[in-house]
C-alpha positions in Angstrom: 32.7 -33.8 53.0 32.2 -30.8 50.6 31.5 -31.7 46.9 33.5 -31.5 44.1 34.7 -28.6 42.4 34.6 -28.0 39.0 37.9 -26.8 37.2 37.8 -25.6 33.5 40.9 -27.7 31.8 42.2 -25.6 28.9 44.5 -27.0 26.2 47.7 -25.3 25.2 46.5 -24.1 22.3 43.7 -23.0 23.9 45.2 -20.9 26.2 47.6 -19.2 23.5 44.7 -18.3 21.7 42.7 -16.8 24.6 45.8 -14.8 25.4 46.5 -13.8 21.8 42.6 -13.2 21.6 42.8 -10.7 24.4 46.3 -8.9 23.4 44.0 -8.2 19.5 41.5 -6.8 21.0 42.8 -5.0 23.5 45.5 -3.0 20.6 48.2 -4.7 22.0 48.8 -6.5 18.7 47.8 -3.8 16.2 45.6 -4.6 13.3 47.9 -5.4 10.2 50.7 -6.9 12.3 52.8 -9.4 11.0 52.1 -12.6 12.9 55.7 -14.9 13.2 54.7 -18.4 14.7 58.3 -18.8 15.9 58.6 -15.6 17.6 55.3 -16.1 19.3 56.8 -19.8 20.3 59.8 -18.7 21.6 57.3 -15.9 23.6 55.3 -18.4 25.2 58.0 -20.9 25.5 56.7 -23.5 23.7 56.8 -25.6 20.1 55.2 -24.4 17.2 52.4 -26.8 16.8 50.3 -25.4 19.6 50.8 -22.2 18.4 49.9 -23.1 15.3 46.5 -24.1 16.7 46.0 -21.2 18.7 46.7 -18.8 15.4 44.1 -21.5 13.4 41.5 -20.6 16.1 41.4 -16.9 15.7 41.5 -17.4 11.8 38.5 -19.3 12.2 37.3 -16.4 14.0 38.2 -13.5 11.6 40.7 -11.8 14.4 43.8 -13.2 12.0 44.6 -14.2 8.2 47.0 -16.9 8.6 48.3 -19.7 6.7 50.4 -22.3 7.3 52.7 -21.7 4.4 52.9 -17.9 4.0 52.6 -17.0 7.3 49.6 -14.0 8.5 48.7 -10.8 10.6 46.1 -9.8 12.5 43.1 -8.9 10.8 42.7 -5.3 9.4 39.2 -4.5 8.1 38.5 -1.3 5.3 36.0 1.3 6.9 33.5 -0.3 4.8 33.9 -3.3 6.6 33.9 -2.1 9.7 30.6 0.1 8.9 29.6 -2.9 8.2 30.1 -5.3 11.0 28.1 -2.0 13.1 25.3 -2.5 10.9 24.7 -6.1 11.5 25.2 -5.2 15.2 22.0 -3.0 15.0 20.0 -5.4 12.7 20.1 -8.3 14.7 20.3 -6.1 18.3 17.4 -4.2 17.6 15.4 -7.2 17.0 16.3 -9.2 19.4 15.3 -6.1 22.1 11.9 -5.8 20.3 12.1 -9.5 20.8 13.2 -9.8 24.2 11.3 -6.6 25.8 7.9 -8.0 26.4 8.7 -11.5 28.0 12.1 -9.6 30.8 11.5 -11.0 34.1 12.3 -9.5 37.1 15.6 -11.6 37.2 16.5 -9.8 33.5 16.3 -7.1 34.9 18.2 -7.8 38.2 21.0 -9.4 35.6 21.1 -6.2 33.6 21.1 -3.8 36.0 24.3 -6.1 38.1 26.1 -6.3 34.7 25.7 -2.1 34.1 26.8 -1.4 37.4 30.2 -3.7 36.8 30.5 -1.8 33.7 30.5 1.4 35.2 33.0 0.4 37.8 35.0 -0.6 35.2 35.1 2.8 33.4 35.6 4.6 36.8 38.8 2.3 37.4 39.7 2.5 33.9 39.7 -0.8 33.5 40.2 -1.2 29.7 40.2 -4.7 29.4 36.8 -5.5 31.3 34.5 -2.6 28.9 34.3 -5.6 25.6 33.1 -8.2 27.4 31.0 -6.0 30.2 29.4 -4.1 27.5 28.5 -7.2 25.2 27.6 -9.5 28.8 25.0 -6.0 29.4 23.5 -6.0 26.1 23.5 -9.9 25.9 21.4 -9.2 28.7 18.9 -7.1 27.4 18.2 -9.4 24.7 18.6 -12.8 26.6 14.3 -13.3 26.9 14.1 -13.1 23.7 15.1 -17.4 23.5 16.6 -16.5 20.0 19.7 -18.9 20.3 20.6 -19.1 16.9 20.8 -15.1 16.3 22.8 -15.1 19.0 25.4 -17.6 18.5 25.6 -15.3 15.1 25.8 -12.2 17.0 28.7 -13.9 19.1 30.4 -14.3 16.0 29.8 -10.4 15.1 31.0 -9.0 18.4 34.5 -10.8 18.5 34.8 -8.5 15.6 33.5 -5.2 17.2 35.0 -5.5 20.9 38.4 -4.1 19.7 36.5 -1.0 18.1 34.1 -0.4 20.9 37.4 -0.7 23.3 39.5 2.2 20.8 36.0 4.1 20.7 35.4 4.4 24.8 38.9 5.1 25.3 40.5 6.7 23.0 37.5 9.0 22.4 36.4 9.3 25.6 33.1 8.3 25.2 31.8 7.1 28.5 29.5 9.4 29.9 27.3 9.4 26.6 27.5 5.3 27.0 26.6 5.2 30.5 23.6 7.6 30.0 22.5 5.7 26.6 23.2 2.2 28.7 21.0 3.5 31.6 18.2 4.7 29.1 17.8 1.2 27.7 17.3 -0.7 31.0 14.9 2.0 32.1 12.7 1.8 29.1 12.8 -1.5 28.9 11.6 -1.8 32.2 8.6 0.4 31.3 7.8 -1.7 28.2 8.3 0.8 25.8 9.7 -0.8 23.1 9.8 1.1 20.1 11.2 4.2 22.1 14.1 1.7 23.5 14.6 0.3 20.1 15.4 3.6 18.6 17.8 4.3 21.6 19.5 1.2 21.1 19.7 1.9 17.0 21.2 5.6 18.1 23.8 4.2 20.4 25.0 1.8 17.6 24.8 3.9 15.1 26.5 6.7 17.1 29.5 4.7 18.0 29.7 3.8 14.2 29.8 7.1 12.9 32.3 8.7 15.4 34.7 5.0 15.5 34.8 5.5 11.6 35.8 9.4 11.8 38.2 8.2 14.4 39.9 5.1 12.5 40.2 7.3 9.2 41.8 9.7 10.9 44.2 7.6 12.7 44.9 5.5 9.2 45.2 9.0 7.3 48.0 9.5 9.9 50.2 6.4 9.4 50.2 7.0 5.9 51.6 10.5 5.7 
């Protein structure tokens, strides 16, 4: 007789969330929009309370401002913050690749290389909602030898709050060939050991997609306002 299976039980709040999650960083729900728990109830078709817990979730996780009393909206950061969350991404990535680069295994690399080749699937087929969490899984990759588990549970944190920008960057900007090159070009060095050469790739790509997401977003902002 065949073993169990294990099934993931999810809460009702925990599934709103997820789906809210995913409809943020996706653009669906816009940054600045007005959050209304009882729309959103009557939406999913339930009370308020597990909404309410859903909404307290991704406050707790920066993608909202809510309070009970006074209501919220999705999170909208200023450039500066935004430069900002880009330039913890390249702090902490970059060491963790100097990190991880001398102790990859042949199943790192197996994992990477499975994870980029998903990820360029997903940019043939267009397939905005699987680039966040491809690109983050491929770079978590990269760094995962480097047995740092508290820098990443920070860089978790820090990600939530980039996947909606590196989404708008690859497809509103068109940005995918550069990516897949620059994505390729880290595997490969990091294959050959060359760490200080992939370290500055992996600064470049970051700092890149920084630079042309903040033209981007002040542009698009400059927009709304006129």
């Amino acid at each position: 007789m065949a073993g169990k299976r294990a099934v993931i039980k999810q809460s009702l709040p925990e599934v709103i969330a997820n789906d809210l999650r995913e409809r943020i960083l996706s653009g669906e729900m816009a940054e600045g929009e007005i959050i209304r728990q009882e729309a959103l109830a009557e939406e999913y078709d339930v009370s308020r309370m597990p909404v309410r817990e859903a909404l307290k979730r991704l406050n707790a996780e920066g993608l909202v401002q809510w309070t009970n009393n006074r209501g919220g909206s999705v999170t909208k950061h200023s450039l500066g913050q935004i430069g900002e969350i880009f330039d913890l991404r390249t702090l902490i990535e970059v060491d963790l690749f100097r990190r991880a680069i001398p102790k990859m295994t042949k199943a790192d690399f197996e994992r990477s290389e499975k994870l980029l080749e998903e990820m360029e699937t997903s940019y043939a087929e267009d397939d905005v909602g699987k680039w966040g969490s491809l690109n983050y899984a491929y770079h978590s990759a990269l760094y995962r030898a480097a047995g740092r588990e508290l820098t990443t549970e920070l860089l978790d944190r820090i990600n939530l709050q980039s996947d909606r920008y590196v989404r708008l960057h690859l497809s509103v900007m068109k940005q995918r060939e550069p990516a897949k090159e620059e994505h390729r070009e880290l595997l490969r060095l990091a294959k050959q050991g060359l760490v200080d050469e992939a370290c500055e790739i992996l600064a470049q790509h970051i700092g890149r997609t920084k630079d042309q997401l903040l033209e981007m977003v002040m542009a698009k902002r400059a927009l709304e306002v006129n």
